[in-house]
C-alpha positions as CSV (number, residue, x, y, z in Angstrom):
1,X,-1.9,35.4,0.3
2,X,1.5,35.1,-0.9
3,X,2.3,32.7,2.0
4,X,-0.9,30.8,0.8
5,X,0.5,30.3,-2.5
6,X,3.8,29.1,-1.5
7,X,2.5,26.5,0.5
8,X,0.3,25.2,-1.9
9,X,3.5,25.2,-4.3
10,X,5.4,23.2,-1.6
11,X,2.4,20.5,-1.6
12,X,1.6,20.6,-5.3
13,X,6.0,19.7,-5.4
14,X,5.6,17.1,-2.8
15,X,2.6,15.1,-4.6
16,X,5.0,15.3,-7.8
17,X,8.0,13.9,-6.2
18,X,5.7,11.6,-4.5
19,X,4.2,10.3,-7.2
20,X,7.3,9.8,-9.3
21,X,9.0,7.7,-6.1
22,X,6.3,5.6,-5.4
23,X,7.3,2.4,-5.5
24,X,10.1,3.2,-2.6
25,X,7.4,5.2,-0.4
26,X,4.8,2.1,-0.2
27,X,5.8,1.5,3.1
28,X,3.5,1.6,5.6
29,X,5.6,4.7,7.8
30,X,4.7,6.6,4.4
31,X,1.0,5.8,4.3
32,X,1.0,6.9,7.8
33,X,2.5,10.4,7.1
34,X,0.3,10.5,4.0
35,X,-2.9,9.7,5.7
36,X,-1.9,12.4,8.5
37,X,-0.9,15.4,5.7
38,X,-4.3,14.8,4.2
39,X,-6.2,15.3,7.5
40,X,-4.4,18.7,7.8
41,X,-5.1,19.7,4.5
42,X,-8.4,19.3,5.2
43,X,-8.7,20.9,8.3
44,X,-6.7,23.3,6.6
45,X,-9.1,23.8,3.8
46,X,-11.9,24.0,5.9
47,X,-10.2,26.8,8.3
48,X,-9.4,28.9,4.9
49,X,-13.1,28.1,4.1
50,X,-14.6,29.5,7.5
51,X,-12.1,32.8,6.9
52,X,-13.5,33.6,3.5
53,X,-11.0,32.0,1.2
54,X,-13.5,29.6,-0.5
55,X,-11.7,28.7,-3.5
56,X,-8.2,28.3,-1.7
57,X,-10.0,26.3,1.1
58,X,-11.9,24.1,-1.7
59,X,-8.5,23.4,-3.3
60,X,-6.9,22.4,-0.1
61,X,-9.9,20.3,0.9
62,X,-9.8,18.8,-2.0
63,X,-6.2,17.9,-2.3
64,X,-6.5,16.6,1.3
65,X,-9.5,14.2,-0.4
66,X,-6.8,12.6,-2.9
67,X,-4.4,12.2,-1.0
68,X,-6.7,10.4,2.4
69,X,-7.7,8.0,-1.0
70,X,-4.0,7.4,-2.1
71,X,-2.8,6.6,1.5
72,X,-5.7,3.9,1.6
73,X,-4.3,2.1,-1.5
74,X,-0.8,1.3,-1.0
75,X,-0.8,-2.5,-1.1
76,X,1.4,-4.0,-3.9
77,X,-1.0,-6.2,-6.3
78,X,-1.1,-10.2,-5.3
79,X,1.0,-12.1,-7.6
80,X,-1.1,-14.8,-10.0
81,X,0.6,-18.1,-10.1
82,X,-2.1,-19.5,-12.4
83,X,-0.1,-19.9,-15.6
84,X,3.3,-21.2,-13.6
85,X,3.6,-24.9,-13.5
86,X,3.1,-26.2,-9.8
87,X,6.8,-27.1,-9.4
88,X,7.4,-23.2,-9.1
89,X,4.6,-23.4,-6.7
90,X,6.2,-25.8,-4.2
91,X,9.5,-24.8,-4.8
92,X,8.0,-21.2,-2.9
93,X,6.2,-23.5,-0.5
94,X,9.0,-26.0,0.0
95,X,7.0,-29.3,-0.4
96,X,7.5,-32.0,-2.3
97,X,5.6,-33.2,-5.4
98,X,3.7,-35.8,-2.9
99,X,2.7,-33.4,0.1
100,X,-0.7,-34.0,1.1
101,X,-3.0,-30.7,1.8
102,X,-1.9,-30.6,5.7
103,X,1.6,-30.5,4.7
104,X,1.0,-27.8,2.5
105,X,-0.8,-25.9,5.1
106,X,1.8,-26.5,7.6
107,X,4.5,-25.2,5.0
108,X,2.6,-22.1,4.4
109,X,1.8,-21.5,7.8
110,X,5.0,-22.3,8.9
111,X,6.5,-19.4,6.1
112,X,3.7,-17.0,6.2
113,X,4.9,-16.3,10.1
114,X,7.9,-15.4,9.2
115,X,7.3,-13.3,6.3
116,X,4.4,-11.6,7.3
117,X,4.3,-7.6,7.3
118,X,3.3,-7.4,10.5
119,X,6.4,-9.9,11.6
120,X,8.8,-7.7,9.7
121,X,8.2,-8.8,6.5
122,X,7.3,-7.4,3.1
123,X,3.4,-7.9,1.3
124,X,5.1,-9.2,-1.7
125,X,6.3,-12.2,0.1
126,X,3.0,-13.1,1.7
127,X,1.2,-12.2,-1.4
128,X,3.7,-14.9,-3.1
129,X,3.3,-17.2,-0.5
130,X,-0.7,-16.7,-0.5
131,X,-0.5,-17.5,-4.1
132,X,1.9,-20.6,-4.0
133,X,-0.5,-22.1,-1.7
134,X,-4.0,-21.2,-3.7
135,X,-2.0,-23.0,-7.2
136,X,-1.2,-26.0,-5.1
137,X,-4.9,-26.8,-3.5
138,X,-6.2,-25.2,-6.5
139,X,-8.4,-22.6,-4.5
């Protein structure tokens, strides 16, 4: 039982430190790990369930629950462009003050593949990039 406790001291430490570093562990390695810990908690809770320890098992279970919800939001918010002026807008994009709409989707395609998470870059870029482009065609 004492082994039971300690490990449930261990995770209730790591959701606190977790929670105070978030914004340097929204990276998707992290949700990964995240999303994997709360699957063993919960198969953890349910083995301690099947053994007799309800209440320990419920706890586990439970704190596999949060965290299998946590790991599922770990997107940065989009940015909203709607109160900058438009030349913030295509200074992002890199268009002129003339670009038709096909330059300004070639602009944003052109950007969006190289600064797209799964290219290497970050969501805050593309979420910048996706709302440069929605200010200019007014979407």
């Amino acid at each position: 039982m004492i082994y039971i406790l300690l490990g449930l001291g261990a995770f209730g430490l790591l959701v606190w430190v977790g929670r105070r570093a978030r914004p340097y562990l929204a990276r998707p390695e992290w949700r990964i790990a995240s999303g994997t810990m709360s699957a063993l908690a919960l198969v953890g809770g349910g083995f301690l369930a099947l053994r007799g320890q309800y209440l320990v098992g419920l706890g586990l279970a439970g704190a596999g629950l949060v965290m299998a919800v946590t790991a599922r939001r770990g997107d940065a918010p989009t940015p909203k462009l709607d109160n900058a002026d438009l030349a913030e807008a295509r200074e992002i994009l890199g268009v002129a003050a003339s670009a038709t709409r096909e330059e300004i989707q070639a602009a944003y395609g052109r950007l969006i593949r190289a600064v797209h998470p799964d290219a290497g870059g970050t969501s805050g870029l593309a979420a910048r990039l996706n709302a440069a482009r929605d200010r200019l065609l007014k979407k």
